[in-house]
C-alpha positions as CSV (number, residue, x, y, z in Angstrom):
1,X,2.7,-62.5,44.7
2,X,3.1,-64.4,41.7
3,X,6.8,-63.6,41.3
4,X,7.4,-64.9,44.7
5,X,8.3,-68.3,45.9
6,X,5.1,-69.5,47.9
7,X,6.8,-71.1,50.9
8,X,5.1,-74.7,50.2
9,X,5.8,-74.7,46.3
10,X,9.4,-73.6,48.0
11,X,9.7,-76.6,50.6
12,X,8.5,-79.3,47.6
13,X,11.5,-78.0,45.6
14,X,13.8,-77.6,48.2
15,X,13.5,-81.2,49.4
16,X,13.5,-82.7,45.7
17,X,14.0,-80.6,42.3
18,X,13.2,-83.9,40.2
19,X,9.4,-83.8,40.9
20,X,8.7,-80.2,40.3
21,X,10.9,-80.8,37.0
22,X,9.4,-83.6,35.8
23,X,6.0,-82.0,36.1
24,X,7.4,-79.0,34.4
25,X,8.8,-81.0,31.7
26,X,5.2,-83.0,31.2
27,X,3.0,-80.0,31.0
28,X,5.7,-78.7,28.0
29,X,5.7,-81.6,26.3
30,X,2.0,-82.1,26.9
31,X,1.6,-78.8,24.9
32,X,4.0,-79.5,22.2
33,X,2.8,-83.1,21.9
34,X,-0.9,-81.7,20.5
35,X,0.8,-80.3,17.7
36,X,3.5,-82.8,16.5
37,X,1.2,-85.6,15.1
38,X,-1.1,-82.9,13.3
39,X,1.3,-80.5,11.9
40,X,2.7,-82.3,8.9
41,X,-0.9,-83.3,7.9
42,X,-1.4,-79.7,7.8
43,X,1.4,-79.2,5.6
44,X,0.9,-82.1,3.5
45,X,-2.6,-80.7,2.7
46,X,-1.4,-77.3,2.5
47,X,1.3,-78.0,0.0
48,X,-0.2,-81.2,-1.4
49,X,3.5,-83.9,-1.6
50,X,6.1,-85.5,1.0
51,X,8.9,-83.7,-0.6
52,X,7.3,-80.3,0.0
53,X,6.6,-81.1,3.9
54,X,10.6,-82.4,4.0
55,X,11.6,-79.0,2.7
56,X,9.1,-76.6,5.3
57,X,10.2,-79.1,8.3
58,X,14.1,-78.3,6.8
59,X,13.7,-74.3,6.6
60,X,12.7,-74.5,10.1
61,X,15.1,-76.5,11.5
62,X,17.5,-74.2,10.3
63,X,16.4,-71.2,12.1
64,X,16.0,-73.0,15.6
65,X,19.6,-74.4,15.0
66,X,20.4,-71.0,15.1
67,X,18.8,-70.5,18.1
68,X,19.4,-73.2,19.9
69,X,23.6,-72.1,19.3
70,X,22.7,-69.0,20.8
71,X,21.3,-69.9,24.2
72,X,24.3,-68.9,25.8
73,X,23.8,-65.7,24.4
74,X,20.1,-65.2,25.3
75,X,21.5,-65.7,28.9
76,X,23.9,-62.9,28.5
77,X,20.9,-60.8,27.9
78,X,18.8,-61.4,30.1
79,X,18.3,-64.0,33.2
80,X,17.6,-67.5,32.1
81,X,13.6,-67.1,33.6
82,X,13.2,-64.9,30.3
83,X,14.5,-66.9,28.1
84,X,12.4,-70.6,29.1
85,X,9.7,-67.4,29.2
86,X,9.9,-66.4,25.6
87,X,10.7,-70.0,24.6
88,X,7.3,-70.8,25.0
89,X,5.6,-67.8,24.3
90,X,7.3,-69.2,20.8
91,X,4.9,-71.6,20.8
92,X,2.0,-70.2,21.4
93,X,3.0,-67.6,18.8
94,X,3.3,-70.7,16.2
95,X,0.0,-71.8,17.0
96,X,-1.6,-68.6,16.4
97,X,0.3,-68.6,13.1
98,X,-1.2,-71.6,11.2
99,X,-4.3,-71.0,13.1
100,X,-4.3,-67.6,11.4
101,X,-2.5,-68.5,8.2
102,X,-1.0,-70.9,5.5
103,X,1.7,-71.3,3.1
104,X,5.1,-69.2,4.1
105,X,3.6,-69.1,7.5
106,X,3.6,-72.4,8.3
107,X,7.4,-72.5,7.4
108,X,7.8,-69.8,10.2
109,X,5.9,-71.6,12.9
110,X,7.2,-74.9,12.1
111,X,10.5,-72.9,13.2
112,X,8.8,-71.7,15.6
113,X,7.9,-74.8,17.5
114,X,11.1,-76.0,16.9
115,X,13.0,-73.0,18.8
116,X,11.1,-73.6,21.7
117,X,11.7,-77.1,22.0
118,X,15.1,-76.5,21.1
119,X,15.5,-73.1,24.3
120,X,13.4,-75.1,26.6
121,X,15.4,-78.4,26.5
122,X,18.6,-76.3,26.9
123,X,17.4,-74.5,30.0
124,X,16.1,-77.8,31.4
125,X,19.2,-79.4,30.7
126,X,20.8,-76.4,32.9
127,X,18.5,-77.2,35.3
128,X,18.8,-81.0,35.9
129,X,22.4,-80.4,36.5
130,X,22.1,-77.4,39.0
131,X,19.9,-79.1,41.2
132,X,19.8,-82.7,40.9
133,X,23.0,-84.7,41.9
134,X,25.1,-87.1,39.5
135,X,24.3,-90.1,41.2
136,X,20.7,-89.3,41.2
137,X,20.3,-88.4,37.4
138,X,19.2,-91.8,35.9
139,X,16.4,-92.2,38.3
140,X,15.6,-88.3,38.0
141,X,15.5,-88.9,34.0
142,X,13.3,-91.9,34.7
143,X,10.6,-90.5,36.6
144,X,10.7,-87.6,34.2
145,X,9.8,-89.7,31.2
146,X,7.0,-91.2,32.4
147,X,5.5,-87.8,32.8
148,X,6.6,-86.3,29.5
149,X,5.5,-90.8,27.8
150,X,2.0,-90.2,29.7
151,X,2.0,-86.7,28.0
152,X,2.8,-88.2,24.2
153,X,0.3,-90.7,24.8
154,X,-2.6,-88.3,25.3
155,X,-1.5,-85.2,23.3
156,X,-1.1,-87.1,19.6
157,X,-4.1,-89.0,20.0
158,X,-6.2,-86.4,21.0
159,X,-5.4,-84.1,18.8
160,X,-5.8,-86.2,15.3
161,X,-9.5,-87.1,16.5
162,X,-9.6,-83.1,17.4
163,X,-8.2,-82.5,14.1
164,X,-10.3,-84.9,12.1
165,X,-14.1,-84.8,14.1
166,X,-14.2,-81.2,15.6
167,X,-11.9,-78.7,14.0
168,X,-8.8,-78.6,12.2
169,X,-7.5,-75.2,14.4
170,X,-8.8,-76.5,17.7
171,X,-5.5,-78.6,18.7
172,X,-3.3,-75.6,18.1
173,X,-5.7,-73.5,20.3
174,X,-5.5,-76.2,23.2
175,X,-1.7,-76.3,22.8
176,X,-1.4,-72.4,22.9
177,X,-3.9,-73.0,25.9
178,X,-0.9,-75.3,27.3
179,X,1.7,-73.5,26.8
180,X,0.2,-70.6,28.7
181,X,-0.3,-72.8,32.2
182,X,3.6,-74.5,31.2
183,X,4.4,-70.7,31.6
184,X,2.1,-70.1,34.9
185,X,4.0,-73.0,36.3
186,X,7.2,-72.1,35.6
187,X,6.5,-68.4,37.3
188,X,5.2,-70.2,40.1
189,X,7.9,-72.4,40.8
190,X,10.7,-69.5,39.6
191,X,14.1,-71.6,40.0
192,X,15.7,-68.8,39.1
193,X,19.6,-69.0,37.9
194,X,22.4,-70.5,39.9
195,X,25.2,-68.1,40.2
196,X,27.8,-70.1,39.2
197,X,26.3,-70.9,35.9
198,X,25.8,-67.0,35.2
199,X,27.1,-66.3,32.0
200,X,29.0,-62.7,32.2
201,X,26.8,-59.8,31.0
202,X,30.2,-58.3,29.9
203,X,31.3,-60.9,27.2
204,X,28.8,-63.4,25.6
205,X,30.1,-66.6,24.7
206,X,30.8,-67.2,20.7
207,X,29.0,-70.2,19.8
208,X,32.2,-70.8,17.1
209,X,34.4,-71.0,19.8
210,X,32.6,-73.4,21.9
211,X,32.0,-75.7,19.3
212,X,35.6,-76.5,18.3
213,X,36.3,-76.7,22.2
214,X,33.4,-79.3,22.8
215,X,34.3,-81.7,19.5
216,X,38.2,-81.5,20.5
217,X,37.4,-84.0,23.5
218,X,36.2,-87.8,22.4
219,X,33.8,-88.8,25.2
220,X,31.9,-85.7,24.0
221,X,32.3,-86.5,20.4
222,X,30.9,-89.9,21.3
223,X,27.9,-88.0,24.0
224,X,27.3,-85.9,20.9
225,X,26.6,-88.9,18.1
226,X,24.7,-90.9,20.6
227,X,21.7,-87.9,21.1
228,X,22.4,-87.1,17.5
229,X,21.3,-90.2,15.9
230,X,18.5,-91.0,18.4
231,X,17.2,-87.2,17.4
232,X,17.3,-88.0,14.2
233,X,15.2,-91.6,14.5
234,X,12.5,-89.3,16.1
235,X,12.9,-86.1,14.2
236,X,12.6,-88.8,11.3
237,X,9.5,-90.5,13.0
238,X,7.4,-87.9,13.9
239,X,7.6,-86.2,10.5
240,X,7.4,-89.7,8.3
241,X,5.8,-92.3,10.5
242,X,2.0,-90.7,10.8
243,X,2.3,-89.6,6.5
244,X,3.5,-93.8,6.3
245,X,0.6,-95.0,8.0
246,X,-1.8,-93.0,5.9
247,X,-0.1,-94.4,3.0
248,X,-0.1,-98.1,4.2
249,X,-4.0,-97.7,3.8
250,X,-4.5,-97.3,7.5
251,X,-7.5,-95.1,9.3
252,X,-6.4,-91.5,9.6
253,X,-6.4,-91.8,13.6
254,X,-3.7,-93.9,13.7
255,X,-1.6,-91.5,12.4
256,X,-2.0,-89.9,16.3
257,X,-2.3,-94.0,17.1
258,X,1.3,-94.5,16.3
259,X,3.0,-91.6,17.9
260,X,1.2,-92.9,21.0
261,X,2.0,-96.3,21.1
262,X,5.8,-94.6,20.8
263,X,4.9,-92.7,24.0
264,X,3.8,-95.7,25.6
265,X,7.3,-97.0,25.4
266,X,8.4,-94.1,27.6
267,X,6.7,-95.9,29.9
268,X,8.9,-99.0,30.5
269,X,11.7,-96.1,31.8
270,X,11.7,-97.8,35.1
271,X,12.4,-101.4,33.7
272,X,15.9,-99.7,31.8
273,X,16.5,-98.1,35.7
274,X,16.2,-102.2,36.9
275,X,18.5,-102.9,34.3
276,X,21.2,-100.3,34.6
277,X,21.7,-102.0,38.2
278,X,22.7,-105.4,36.4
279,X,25.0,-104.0,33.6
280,X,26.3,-100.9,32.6
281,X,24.9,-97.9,31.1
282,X,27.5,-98.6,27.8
283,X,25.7,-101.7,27.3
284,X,22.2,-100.5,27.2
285,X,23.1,-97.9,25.1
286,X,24.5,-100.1,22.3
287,X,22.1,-102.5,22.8
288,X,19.3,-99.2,22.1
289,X,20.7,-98.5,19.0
290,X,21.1,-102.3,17.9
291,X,17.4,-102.3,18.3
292,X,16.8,-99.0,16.3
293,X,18.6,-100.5,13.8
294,X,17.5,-103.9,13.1
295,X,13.5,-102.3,13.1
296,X,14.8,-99.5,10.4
297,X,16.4,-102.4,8.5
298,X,12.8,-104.4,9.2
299,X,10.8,-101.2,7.0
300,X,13.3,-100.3,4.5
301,X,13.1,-104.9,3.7
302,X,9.0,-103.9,3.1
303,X,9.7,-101.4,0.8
304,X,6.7,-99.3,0.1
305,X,4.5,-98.2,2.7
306,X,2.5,-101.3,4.2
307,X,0.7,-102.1,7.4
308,X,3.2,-104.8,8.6
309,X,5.9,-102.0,8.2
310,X,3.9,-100.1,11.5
311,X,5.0,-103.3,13.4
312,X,8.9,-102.3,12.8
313,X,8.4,-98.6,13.1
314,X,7.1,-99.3,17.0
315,X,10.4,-101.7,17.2
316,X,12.9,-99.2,16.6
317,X,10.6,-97.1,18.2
318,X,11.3,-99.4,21.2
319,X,15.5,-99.4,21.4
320,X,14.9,-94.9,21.2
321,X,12.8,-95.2,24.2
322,X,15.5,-96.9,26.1
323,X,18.0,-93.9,24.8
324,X,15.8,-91.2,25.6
325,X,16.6,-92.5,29.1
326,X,20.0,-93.2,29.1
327,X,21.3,-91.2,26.0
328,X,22.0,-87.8,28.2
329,X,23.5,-89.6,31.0
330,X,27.1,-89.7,29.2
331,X,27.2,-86.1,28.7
332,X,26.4,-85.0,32.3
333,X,28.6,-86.8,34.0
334,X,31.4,-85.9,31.6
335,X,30.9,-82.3,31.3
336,X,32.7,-79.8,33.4
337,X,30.7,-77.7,36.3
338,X,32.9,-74.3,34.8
339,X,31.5,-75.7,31.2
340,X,28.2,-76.1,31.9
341,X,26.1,-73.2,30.0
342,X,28.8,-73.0,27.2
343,X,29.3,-76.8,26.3
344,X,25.4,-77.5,27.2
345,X,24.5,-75.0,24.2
346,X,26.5,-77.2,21.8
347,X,25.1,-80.5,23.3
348,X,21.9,-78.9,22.9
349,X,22.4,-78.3,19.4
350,X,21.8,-81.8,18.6
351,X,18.3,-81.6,18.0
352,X,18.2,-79.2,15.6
353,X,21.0,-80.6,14.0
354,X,18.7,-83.9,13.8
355,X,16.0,-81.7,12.8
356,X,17.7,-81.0,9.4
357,X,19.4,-84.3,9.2
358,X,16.1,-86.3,8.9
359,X,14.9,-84.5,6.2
360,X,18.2,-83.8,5.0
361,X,18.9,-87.5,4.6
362,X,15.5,-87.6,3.0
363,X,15.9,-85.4,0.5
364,X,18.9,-86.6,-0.8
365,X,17.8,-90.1,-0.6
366,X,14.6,-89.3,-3.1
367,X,17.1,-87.9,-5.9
368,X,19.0,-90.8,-6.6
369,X,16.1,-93.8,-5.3
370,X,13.1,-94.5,-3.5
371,X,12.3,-93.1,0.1
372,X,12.4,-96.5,1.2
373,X,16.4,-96.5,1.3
374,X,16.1,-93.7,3.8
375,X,15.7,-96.6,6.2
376,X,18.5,-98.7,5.2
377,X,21.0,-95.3,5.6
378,X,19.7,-94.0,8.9
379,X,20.1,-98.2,10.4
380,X,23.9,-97.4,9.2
381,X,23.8,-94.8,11.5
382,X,22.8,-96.4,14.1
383,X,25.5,-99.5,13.8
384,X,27.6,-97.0,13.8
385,X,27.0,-95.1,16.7
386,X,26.4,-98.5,18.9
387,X,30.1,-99.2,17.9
388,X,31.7,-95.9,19.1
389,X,29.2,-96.2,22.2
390,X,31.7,-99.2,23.2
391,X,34.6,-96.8,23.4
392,X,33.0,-95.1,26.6
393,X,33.7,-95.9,30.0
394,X,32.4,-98.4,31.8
395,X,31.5,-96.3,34.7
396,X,29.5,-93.8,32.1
């Protein structure tokens, strides 16, 4: 039966969790990926300015914050199984929603989407740490970013030249295509839900009261900024970068061109692995956001949208890869075993809250100047996370 652990799918898992989760974790983001470079070219067209694409990507962030808050919750509900299940069943709903409609819709799927990325990383974040052991996290997290850079080098560029030569709908009907065999592999594999990280069906835990017990302890202050700001980079890039290469004058593929090249980056996961052996995780990590910075600082000095400007995009583009790596690492070997599904839920929380902080910061910026300064304020950022980065153990 489907339901039931094939006893070879069983044995592959049982002798290493990090394969079968890194497959799982490509085929997501293989699904989401076919969406991320088209989507605010659909909203852009639908709604015709930058601004009104900042404000439909900040309604929906909102909502899958709420979600994401709530994960804890979910599990009190129902097994965790269900809730990676409806995750993306999420985003196949949000494809059939802009396939099937425009305007307020696309506000709802955009939420969509980002609920499922936002349930999905929690529960994989719950599963990392049940089955794969501390010391074996950093080359776990490496092979699992060259599935999910391999899947963000195919998905964005396949979809704009989808988007722009065949059909506008068909990349949301491949993604919704993906999302069903992410689902068929999940059911296959079934991890199911170690006991020990059960939440109690009796009493769900409040988000409100996990939060002020999470930001009470500094390391996890500190665990929080660092995935905070690199969310934000990305949220940032993957909303701005493919409307700023359009506006540099550039051919409409590269807006899927760009977001690839980013992927590509993923790639060089292995070489950060090398490198961790030499110095310490701390280091990297501040020298990852010293790099973010200096390419943020390298656009905002071009001003208005050129094609030189691409060039320092991919740079900061660059020191985020490195932190997609090693930007978790702090977090899971600080947090408590009891903690786990109640302080993961907060951590987790970070990418939505990055969601609405890009175009947050956006929005605010275009009152009082030019979009341009966005740049400038989001490298402050970064400085300052590299410098509380330096108050974390060495052994981190």
């Amino acid at each position: 039966m489907l339901l039931q652990r094939l006893h070879a799918i069983n044995q592959i898992v049982h002798d290493d969790y990090g394969w079968p989760l890194a497959r799982l974790s490509g085929l997501e983001s293989l699904a989401r990926s076919m969406t991320v470079t088209v989507l605010p070219l659909t909203v852009l067209e639908a709604f015709g300015s930058k601004e009104a694409v900042t404000f439909t990507y900040l309604g929906g962030s909102v909502v899958a914050l709420f979600a994401t808050l709530n994960v804890g919750r979910f599990e009190s509900w129902m097994a965790r199984r269900w809730v990676v299940t409806w995750a993306i069943v999420s985003l196949v709903a949000a494809d059939l929603l802009i396939i099937l409609g425009r305007g307020a819709l696309l506000g709802v799927a955009i939420g969509l989407v980002a609920t499922q990325a936002a349930i999905f990383t929690v529960c994989l974040s719950l599963f990392i740490m049940d089955y794969i052991n501390r010391r074996e996290l950093r080359r776990n997290e490496s092979r699992r970013m060259v599935y999910t850079g391999v899947a963000w080098i195919v998905g964005p560029i396949a979809s704009i030249l989808l988007y722009n030569e065949v059909s506008t709908n068909l990349p949301y009907l491949i993604s919704a295509g993906l999302a069903g065999a992410t689902l068929i592999y999940f059911w296959v594999l079934r991890l199911g839900t170690n006991p020990v990280l059960s939440t109690p069906r009796s009493t769900a835990p409040s988000p409100l009261s996990n939060i002020p017990r999470f930001f009470r302890r500094h390391y996890l202050r500190v665990a929080y900024l660092i995935t905070l700001t690199r969310g934000t980079f990305w949220a940032g890039f993957f909303i701005y970068a493919p409307l700023y290469v359009l506006e540099a004058g550039l051919p409409t593929w590269t807006a899927g061109g760009i977001i690839a090249a980013a992927a590509v980056l993923l790639l060089i996961s292995p070489v950060v692995v090398v490198s961790r052996n030499r110095t310490s995780t701390r280091t990297l990590l501040v020298i990852g956001f010293a790099t973010v910075a200096t390419g943020l600082v390298g656009v905002g000095l071009v001003g208005e949208a050129r094609p030189i400007g691409v060039v320092f995009w991919l740079w900061a583009a660059m020191g985020a890869s490195w932190l997609d790596l090693l930007g978790n690492i702090p977090f899971m070997r600080i947090v408590k075993t009891r903690e786990r599904v109640a302080m993961t839920t907060v951590f987790s929380s970070y990418r939505e809250t990055a969601s609405l902080m890009a175009p947050g910061l956006v929005a605010l910026v275009v009152v009082f100047g030019p979009f341009w300064v966005y740049f400038f304020v989001l490298a402050l950022l970064c400085t300052l996370t590299a410098l509380a980065c330096t108050t974390l153990p060495r052994r981190i």
